[in-house]
PANUZA-373604 format. One record per residue: residue in one letter; x negated, y, z of N, C-alpha, C in turn. Coordinates in steps of 0.05 Angstrom, whole numbers, plus 5000, padded with zeros to 4 digits. Layout:
R res n.east n.north n.up ca.east ca.north ca.up c.east c.north c.up
R   A      X       Y    Z       X        Y     Z      X       Y    Z
...
This chain:
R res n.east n.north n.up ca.east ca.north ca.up c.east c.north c.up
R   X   8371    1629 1383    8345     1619  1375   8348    1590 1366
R   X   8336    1584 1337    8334     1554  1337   8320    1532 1344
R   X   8336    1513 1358    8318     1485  1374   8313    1464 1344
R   X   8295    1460 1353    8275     1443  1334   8263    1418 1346
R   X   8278    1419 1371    8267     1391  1390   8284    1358 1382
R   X   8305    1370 1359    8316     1338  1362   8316    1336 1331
R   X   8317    1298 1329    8312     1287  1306   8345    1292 1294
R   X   8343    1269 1269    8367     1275  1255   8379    1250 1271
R   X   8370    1238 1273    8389     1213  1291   8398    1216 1310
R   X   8389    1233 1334    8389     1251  1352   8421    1263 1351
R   X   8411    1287 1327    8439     1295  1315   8463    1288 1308
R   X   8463    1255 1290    8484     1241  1295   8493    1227 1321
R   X   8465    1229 1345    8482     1212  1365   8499    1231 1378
R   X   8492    1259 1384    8508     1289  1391   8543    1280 1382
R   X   8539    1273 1358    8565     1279  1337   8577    1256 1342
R   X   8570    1227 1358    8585     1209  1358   8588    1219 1387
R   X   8576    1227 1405    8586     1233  1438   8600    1255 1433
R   X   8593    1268 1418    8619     1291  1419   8652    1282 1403
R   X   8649    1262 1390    8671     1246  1378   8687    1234 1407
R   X   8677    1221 1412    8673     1212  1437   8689    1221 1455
R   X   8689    1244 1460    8693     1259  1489   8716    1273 1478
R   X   8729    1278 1447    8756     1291  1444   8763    1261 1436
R   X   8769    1246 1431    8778     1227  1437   8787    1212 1458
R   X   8772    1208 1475    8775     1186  1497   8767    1204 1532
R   X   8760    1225 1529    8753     1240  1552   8774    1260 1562
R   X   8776    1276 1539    8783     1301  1539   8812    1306 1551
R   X   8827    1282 1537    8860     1281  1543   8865    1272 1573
R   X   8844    1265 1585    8858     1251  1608   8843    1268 1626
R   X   8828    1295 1625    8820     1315  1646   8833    1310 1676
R   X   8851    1313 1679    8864     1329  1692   8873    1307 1713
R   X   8881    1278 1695    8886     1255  1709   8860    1245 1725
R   X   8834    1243 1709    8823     1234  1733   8796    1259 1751
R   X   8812    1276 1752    8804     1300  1771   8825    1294 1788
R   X   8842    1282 1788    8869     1283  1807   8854    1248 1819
R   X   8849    1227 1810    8845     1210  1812   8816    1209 1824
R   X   8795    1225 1824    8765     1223  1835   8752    1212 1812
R   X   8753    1194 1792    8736     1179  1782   8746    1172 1751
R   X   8737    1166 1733    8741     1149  1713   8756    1128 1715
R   X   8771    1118 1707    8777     1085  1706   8755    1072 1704
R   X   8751    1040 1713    8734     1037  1704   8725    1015 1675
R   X   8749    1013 1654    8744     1012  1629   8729    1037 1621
R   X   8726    1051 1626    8724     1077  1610   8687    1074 1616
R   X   8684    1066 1625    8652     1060  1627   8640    1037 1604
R   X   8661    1013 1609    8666     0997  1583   8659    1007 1564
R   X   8679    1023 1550    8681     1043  1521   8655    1052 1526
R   X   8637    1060 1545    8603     1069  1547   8590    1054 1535
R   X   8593    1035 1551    8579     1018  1545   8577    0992 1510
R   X   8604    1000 1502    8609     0983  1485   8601    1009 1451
R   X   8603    1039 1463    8580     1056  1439   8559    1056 1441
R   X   8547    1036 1457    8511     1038  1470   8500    1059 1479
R   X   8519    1081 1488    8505     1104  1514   8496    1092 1536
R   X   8512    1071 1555    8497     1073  1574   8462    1052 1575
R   X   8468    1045 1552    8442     1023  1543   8422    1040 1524
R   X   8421    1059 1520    8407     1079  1497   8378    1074 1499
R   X   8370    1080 1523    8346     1070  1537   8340    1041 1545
R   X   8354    1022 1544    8346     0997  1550   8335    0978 1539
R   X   8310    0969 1533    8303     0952  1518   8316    0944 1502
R   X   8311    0927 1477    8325     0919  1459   8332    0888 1464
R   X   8301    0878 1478    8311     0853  1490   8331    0845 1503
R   X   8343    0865 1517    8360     0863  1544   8386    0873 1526
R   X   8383    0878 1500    8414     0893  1501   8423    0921 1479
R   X   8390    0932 1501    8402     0966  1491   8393    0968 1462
R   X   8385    0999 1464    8380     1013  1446   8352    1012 1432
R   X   8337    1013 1463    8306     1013  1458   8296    1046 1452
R   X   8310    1061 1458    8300     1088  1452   8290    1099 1478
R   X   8258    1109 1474    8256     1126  1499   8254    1152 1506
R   X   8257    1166 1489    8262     1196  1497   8288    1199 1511
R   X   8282    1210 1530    8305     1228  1550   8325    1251 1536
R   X   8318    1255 1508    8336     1269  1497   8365    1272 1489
R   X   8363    1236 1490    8391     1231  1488   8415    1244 1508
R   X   8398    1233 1528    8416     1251  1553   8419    1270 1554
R   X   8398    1284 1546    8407     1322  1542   8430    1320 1533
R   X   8430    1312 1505    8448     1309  1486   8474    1302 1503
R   X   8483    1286 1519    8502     1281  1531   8518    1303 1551
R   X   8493    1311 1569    8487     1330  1581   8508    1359 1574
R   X   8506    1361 1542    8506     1387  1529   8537    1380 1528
R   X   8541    1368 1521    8562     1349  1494   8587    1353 1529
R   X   8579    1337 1547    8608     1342  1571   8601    1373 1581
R   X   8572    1380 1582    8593     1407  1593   8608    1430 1568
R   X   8597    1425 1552    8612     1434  1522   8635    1437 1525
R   X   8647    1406 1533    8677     1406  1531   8692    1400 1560
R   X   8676    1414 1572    8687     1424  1606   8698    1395 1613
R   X   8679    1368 1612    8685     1345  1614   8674    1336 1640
R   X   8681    1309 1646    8661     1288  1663   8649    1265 1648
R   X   8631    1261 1661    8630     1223  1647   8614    1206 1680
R   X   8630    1219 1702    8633     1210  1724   8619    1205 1731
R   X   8604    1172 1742    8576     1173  1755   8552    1172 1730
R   X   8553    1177 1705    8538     1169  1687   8502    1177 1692
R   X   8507    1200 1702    8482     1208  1704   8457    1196 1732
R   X   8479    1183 1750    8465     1170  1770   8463    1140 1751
R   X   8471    1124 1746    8475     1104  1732   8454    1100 1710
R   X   8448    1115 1686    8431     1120  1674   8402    1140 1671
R   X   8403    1158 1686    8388     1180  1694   8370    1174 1715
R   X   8382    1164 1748    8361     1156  1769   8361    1130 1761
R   X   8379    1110 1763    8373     1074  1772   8357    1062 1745
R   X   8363    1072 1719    8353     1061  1700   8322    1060 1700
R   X   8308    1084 1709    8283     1084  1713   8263    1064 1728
R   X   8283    1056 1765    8280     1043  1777   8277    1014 1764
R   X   8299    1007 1760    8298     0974  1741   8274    0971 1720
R   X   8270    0989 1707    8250     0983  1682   8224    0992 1692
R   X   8215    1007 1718    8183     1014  1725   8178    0988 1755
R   X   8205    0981 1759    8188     0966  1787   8207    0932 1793
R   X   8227    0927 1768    8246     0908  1759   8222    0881 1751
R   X   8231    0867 1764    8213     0836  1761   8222    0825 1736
R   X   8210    0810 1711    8226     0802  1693   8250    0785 1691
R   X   8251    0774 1714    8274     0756  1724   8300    0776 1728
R   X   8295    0800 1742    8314     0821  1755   8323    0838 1724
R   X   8305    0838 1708    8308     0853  1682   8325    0834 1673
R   X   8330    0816 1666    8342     0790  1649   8375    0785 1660
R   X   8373    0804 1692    8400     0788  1706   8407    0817 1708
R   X   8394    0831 1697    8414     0857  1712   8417    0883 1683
R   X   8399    0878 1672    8401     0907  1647   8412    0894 1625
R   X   8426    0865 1621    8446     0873  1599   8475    0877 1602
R   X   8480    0874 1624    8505     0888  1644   8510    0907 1648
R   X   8490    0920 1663    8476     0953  1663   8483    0968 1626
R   X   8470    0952 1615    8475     0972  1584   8509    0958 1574
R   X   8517    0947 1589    8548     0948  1578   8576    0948 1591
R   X   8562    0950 1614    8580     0966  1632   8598    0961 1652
R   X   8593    0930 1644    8596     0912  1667   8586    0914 1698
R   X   8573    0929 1696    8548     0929  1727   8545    0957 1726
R   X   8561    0974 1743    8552     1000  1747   8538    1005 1780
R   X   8514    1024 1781    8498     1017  1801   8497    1050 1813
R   X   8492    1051 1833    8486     1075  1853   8456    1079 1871
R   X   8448    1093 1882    8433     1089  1896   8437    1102 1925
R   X   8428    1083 1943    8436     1105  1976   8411    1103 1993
R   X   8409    1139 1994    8385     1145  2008   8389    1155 2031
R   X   8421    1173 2037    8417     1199  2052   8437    1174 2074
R   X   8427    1183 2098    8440     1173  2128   8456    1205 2137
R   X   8477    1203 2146    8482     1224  2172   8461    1237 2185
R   X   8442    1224 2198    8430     1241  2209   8402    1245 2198
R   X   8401    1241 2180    8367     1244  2167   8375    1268 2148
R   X   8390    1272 2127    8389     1286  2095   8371    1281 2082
R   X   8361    1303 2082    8333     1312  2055   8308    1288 2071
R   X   8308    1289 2101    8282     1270  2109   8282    1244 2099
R   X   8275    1231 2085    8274     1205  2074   8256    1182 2093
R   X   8241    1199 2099    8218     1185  2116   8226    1186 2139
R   X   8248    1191 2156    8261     1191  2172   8286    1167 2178
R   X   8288    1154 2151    8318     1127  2158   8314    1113 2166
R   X   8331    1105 2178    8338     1087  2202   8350    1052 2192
R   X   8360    1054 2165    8363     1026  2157   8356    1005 2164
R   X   8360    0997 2181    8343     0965  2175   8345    0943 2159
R   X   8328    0928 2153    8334     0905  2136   8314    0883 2151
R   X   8325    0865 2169    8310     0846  2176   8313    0819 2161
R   X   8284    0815 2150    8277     0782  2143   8290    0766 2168
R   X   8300    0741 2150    8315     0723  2161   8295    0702 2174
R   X   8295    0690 2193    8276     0664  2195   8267    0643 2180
R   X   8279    0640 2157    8281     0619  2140   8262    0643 2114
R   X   8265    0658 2120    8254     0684  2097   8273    0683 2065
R   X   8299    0677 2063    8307     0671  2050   8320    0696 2038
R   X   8327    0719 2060    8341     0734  2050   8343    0757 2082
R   X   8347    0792 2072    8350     0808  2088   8379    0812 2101
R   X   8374    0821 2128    8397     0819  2138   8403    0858 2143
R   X   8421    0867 2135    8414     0900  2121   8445    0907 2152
R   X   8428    0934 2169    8455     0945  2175   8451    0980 2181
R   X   8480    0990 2163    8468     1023  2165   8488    1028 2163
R   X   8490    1061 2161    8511     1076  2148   8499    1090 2126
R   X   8516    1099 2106    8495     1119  2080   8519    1139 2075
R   X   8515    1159 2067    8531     1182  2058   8521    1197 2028
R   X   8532    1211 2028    8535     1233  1997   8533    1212 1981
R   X   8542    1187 1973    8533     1168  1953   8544    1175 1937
R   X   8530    1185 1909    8546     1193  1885   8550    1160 1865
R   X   8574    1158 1863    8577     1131  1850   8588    1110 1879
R   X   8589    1108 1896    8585     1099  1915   8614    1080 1914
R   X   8635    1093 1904    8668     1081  1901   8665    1062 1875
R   X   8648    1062 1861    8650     1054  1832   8626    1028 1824
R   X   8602    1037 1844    8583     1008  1840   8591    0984 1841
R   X   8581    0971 1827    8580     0940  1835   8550    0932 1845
R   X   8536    0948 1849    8515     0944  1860   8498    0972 1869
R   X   8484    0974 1904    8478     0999  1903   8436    0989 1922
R   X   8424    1008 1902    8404     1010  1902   8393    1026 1938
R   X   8390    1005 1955    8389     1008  1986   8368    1021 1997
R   X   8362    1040 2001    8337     1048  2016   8330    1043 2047
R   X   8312    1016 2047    8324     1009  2081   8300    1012 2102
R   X   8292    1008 2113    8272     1000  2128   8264    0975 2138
R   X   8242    0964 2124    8226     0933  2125   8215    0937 2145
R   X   8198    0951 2155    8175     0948  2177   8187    0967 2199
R   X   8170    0956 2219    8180     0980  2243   8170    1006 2237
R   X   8183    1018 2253    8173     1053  2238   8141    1068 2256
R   X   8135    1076 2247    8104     1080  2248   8101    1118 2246
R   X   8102    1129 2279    8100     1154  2273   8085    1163 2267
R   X   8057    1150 2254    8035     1156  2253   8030    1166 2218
R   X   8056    1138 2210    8062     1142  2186   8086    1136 2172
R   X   8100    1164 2176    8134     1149  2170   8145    1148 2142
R   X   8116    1144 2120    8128     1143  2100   8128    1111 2094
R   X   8114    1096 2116    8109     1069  2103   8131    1060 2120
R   X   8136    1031 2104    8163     1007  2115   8189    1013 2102
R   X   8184    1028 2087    8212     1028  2070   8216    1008 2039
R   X   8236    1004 2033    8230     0995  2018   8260    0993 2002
R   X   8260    0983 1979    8291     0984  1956   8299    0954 1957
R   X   8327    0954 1979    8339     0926  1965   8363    0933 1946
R   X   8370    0913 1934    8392     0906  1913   8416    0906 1924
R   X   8430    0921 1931    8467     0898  1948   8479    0907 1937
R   X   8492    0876 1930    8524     0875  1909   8555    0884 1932
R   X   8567    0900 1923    8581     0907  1931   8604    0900 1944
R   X   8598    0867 1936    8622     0850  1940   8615    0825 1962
R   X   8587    0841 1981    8571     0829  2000   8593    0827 2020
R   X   8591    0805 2035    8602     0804  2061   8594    0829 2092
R   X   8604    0844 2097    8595     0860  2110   8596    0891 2096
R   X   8586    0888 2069    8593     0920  2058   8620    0930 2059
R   X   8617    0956 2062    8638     0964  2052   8636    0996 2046
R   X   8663    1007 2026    8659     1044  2026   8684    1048 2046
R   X   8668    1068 2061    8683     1083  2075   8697    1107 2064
R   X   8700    1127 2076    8712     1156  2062   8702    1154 2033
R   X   8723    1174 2007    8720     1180  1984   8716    1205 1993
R   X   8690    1221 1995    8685     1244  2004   8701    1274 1978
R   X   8715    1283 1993    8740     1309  1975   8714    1335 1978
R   X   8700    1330 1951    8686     1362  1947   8699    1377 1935
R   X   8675    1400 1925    8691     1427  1922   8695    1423 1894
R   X   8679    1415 1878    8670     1403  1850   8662    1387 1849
R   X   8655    1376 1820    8646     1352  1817   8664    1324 1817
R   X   8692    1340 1814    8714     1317  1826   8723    1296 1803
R   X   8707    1297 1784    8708     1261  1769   8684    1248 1774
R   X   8668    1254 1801    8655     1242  1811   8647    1234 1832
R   X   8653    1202 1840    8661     1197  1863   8635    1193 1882
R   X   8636    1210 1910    8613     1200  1929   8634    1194 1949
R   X   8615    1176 1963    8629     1163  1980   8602    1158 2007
R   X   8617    1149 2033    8603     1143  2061   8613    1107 2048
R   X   8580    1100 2054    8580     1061  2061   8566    1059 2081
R   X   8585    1039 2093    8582     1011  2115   8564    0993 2107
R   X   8540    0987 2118    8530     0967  2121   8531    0947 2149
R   X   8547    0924 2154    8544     0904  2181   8531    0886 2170
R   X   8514    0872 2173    8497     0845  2178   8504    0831 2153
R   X   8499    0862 2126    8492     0847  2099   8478    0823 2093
R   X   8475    0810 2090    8451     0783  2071   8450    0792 2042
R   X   8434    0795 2040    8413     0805  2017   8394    0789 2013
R   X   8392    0776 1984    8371     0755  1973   8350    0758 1970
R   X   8325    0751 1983    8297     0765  1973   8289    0772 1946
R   X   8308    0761 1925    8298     0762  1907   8310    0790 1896
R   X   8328    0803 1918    8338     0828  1908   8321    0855 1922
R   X   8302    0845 1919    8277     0862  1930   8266    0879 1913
R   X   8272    0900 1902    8256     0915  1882   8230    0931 1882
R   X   8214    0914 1873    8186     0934  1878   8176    0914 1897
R   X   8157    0923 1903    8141     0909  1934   8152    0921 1958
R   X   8157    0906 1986    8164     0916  2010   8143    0935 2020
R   X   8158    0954 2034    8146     0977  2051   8132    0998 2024
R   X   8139    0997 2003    8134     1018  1980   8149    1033 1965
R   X   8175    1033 1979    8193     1054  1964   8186    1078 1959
R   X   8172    1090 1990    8168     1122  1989   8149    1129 1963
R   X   8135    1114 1965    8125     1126  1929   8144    1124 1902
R   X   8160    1106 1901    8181     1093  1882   8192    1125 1885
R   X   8205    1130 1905    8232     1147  1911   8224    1172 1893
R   X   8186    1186 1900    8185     1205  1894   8165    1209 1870
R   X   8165    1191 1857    8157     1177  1826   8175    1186 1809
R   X   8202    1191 1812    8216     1185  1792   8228    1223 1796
R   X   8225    1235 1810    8236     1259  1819   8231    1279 1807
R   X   8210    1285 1787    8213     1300  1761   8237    1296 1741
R   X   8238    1278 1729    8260     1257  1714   8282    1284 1725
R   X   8297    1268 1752    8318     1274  1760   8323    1302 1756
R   X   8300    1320 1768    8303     1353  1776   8307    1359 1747
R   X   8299    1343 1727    8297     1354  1695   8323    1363 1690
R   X   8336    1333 1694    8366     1331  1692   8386    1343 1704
R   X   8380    1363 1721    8394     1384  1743   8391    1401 1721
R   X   8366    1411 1724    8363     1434  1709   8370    1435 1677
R   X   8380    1413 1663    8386     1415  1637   8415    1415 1647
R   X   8430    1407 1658    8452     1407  1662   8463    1438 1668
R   X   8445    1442 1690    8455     1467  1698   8456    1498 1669
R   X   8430    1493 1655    8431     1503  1621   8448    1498 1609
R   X   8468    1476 1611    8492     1470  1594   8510    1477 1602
R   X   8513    1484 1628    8543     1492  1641   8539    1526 1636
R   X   8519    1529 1640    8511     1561  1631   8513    1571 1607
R   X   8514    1557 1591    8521     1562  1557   8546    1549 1557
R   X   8553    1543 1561    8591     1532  1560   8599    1557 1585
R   X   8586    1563 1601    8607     1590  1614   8606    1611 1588
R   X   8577    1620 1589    8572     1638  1568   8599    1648 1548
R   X   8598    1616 1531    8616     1616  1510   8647    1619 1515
R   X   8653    1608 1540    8683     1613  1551   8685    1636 1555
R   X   8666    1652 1566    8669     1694  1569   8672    1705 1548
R   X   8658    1696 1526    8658     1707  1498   8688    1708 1490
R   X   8692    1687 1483    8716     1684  1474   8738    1699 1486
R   X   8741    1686 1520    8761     1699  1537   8764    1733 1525
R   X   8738    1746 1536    8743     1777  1536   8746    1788 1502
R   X   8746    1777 1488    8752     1780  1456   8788    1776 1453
R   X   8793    1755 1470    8830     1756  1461   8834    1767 1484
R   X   8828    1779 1504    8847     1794  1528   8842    1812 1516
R   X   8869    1828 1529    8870     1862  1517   8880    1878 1548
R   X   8864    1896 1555    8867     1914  1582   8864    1941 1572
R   X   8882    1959 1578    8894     1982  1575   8891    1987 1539
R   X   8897    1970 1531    8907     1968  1499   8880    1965 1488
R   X   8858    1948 1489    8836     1951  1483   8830    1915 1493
R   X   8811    1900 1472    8800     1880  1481   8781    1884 1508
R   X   8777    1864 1533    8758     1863  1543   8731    1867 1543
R   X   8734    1854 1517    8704     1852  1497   8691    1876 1487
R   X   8702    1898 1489    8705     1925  1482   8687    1951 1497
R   X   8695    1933 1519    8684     1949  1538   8649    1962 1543
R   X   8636    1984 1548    8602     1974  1545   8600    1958 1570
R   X   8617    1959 1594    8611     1938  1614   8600    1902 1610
R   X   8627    1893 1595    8624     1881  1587   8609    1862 1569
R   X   8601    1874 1548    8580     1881  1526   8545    1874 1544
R   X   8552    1888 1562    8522     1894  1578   8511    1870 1588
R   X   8542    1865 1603    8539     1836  1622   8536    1818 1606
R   X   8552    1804 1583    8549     1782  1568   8520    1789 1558
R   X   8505    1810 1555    8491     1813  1537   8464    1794 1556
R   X   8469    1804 1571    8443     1796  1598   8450    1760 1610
R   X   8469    1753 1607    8479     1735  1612   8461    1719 1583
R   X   8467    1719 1567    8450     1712  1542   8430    1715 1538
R   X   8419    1734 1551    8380     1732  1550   8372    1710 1575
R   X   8388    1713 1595    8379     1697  1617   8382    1666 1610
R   X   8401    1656 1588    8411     1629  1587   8390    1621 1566
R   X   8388    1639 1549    8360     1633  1523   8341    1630 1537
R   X   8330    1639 1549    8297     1640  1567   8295    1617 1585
R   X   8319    1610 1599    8315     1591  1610   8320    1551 1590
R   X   8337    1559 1571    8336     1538  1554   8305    1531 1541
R   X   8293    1555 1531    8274     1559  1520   8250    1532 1538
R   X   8254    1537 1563    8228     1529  1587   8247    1504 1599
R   X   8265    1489 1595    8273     1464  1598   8280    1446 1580
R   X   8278    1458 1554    8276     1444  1524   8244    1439 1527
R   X   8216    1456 1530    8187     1454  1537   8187    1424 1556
R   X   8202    1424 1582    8198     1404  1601   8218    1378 1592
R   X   8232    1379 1568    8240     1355  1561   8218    1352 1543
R   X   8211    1360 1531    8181     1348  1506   8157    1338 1521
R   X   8159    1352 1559    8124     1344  1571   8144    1326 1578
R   X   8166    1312 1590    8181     1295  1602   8178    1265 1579
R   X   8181    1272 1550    8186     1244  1535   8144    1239 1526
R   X   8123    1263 1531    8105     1253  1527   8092    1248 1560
R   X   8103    1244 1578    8095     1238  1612   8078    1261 1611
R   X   8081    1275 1607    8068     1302  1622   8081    1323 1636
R   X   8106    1320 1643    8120     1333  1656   8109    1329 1693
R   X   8096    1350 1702    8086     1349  1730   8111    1351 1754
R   X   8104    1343 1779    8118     1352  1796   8127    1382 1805
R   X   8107    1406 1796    8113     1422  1804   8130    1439 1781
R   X   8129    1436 1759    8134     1441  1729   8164    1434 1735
R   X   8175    1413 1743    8198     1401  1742   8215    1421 1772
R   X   8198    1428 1788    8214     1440  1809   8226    1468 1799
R   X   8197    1480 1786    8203     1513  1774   8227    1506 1752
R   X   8228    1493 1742    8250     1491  1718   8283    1485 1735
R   X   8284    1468 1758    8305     1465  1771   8311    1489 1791
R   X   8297    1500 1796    8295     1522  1819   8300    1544 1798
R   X   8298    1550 1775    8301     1575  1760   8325    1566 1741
R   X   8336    1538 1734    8351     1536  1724   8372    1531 1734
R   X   8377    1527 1754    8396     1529  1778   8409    1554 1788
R   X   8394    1567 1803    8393     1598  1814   8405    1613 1791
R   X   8393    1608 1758    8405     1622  1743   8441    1618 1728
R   X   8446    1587 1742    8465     1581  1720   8485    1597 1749
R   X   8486    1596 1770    8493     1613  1790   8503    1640 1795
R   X   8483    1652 1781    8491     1678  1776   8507    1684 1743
R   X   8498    1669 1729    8518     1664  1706   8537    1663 1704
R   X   8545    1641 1709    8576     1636  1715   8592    1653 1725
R   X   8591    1661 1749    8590     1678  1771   8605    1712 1760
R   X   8581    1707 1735    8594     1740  1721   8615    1737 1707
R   X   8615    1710 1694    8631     1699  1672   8648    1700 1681
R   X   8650    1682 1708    8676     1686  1723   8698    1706 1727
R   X   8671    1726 1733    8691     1755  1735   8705    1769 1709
R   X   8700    1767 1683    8697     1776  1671   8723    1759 1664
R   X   8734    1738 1675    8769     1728  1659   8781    1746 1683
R   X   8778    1756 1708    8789     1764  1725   8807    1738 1747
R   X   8836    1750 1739    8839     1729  1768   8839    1702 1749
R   X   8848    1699 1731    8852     1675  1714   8821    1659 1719
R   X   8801    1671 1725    8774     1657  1727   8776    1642 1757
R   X   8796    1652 1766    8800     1641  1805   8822    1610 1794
R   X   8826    1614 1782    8850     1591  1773   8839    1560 1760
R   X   8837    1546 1773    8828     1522  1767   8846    1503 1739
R   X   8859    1519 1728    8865     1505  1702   8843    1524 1683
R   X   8838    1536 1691    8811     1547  1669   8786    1535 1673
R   X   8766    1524 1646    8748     1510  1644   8719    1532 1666
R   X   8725    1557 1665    8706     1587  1686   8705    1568 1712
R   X   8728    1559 1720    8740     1559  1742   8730    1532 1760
R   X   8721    1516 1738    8710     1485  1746   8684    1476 1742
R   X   8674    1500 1729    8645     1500  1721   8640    1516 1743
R   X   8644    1539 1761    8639     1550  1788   8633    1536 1812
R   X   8647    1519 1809    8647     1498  1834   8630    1477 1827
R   X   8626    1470 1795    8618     1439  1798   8584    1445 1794
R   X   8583    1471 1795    8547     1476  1794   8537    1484 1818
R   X   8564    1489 1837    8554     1505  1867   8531    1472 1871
R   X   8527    1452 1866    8520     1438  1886   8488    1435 1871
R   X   8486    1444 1856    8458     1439  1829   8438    1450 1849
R   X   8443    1468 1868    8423     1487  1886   8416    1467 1915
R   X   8429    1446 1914    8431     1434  1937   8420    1403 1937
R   X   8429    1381 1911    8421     1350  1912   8391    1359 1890
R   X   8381    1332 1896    8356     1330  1880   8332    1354 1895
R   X   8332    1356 1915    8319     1374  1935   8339    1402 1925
R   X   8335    1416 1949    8356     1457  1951   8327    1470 1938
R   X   8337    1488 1936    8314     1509  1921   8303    1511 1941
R   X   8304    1516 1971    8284     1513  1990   8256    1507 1983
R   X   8262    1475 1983    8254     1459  1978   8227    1464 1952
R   X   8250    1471 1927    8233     1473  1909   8212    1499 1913
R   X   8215    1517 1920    8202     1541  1925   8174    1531 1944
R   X   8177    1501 1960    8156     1502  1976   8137    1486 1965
R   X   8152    1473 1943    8135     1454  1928   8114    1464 1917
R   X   8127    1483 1893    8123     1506  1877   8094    1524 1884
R   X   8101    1538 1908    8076     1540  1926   8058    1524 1928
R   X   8066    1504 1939    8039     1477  1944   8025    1472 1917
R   X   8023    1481 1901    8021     1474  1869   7998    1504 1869
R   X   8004    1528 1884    7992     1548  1888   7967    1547 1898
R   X   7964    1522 1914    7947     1527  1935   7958    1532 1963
R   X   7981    1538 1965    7987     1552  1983   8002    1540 2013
């Protein structure tokens, strides 16, 4: 079916990220899947084609463009070519929003022309050991100093995607005492540079996928943190946090559409040059059946997350709109793959095949940015229900 959602500029930016990625991505696979992460010039080179600034004001730097399309476009473009571009999507996808909806103009001026060139790569840490998904539940503290000059921050944080690679990570702590009456209030977003006295990363957490992208467990001891690295007003994150959470689920769910059409296309191909009992794969009506269904399921669902990028660049993309599209685009890229998989046989079990890394690196699409649980209850609540 043809998409009609992107401009012609659009189209050339596709063709310079896809330049891009057989150039400077593609050759070094394997090295930094063995390595966890990108180098971090290689964020540089981001920053110096104006990807990671695409969206950033023009004052500050960037591009000045605000449709979220671009990122599709990126989106499409690495899983296309069974790539990484490491923490990019925490970096520009969640924090960029943060800085430009609740960023003081002082904080805009010191921090997003860095941010768009790649100097300053940023993370954000929400999840504690013992909280997860409860947000309203952390335990952070951040106590004002007596002089009020600056917070004194001490925690632990886990799943940090980016967490090895920040120079700065976007803190979710607790300002006020906690209030079980109301445990969404007293939270709030500090700023800490990485190179704080007291921080530090602990474990480079070894997942199943996702391995050019580094999460990591951080140490916080008796940080100092500058008030002026205060983002937003104190005790108002919990609205910040879940303000921006359409955005994100968008970006699951377009991702998860791109790894689903890059499996797609890897089955195609695969079962067309294998030959089993003197006959292509491709040959088969089994075969035939499955790809066939596999392709109506990947169309239908592109169809309804191409829709939620257009309510997304005119702010009409809802909370519950954004769950159904992650919760159906997820679940589906799942069973996708899954068939695709089967369909190289054992060679699809073999992690030098692109089947093989796209299996694992979408197992987790069902799990961060809320589990389908989650979305299913939302979803409901949107019901009435």
């Amino acid at each position: 079916m043809q998409r009609t959602i992107f401009t012609r500029e659009q189209d050339e930016f596709r063709q310079l990220v896809r330049d891009f990625i057989t150039k400077e991505v593609a050759p070094h696979r394997e090295e930094w899947d063995e390595h966890g992460r990108p180098p971090r010039e290689f964020f540089h080179k981001l920053g110096e084609l104006g990807i990671l600034g695409i969206q950033v004001p023009e004052e500050f730097g960037g591009g000045g463009e605000t449709s979220f399309k671009y990122s599709a476009i990126i989106f499409e473009e690495v899983a296309r070519a069974g790539v990484s571009f490491g923490s990019y999507t925490v970096h520009c996808c969640l924090i960029l929003p943060y800085l430009l909806e609740y960023g003081t103009p002082e904080q805009k001026r010191r921090w997003l022309p860095v941010f768009a060139s790649g100097e300053l790569m940023t993370a954000i840490a929400m999840t504690e050991p013992g909280t997860g998904s409860d947000l309203a539940n952390i335990a952070t503290t951040a106590k004002l100093s007596t002089d009020g000059t600056h917070y004194v921050v001490n925690c632990s944080k886990t799943f940090i995607t980016g967490g090895v690679t920040a120079d700065m990570i976007l803190t979710v702590c607790r300002t006020s005492p906690f209030d079980p009456d109301n445990r969404r209030h007293g939270l709030s977003i500090l700023c800490v540079p990485t190179d704080a006295d007291g921080f530090s990363v602990g474990r480079k957490l070894d997942k199943i996928g996702l391995r050019q992208q580094d999460t990591a467990e951080l140490s916080y001891t008796d940080v100092k943190v500058p008030v002026e690295n205060l983002l937003g007003e104190k005790d108002a994150a919990f609205s910040y946090l879940t303000h921006n959470l359409p955005q994100e689920r968008l970006s699951i769910a377009l991702n998860a559409v791109a790894q689903s059409e890059a499996a797609l296309r890897l089955a195609t191909d695969y079962t067309r040059e294998r030959v089993v009992f003197g006959k292509p794969v491709s040959s088969f009506q089994n075969t035939k059946f499955v790809l066939a269904e596999c392709a109506t399921e990947v169309e239908v669902a592109r169809v309804y997350v191409d829709h939620c990028l257009e309510l997304l660049d005119r702010g009409e993309l809802t909370v519950a709109d954004a769950a159904k599209a992650k919760l159906h685009a997820t679940e589906m890229a799942a069973r996708v793959i899954d068939r695709c998989l089967q369909l190289h046989g054992g060679y699809g079990y073999i992690t030098e095949y692109p089947i093989a890394r796209l299996y694992t690196d979408t197992r987790v699409s069902r799990i961060y940015g809320g589990t389908s649980e989650v979305m299913k209850t939302i979803i409901a609540r949107s019901l009435g229900l």
